[in-house]
Phi, psi and omega in degrees: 000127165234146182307120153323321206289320195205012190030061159304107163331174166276320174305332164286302169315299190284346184294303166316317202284302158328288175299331166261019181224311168130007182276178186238164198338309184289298143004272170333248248288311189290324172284331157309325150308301177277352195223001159106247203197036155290068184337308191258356167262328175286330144319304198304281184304330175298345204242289190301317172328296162267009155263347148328292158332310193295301174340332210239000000 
């Protein structure tokens, strides 16, 4: 699977996601799954994610 955008591997893509959003590994790739390689919805959702973590 690769990004459209710039042919990101999917290992980049969750590497990216983990470093600009703060989930963990497993988190992304569950996210990447559900919402595809959207860049800015996977961010979107990666933030609400972790702000719920902070919460609990």
């Amino acid at each position: 699977m690769t990004s459209d955008s710039n042919n990101e591997t999917l290992d980049d893509v969750v590497k990216r996601l983990v470093a600009e959003t703060g989930i963990s590994e497993a988190d992304a790739l569950e996210l990447i799954y559900l919402l595809g390689l959207n860049w800015s919805s996977l961010v979107r959702e990666a933030r609400v994610l972790k702000g719920q973590a902070k919460k609990d």
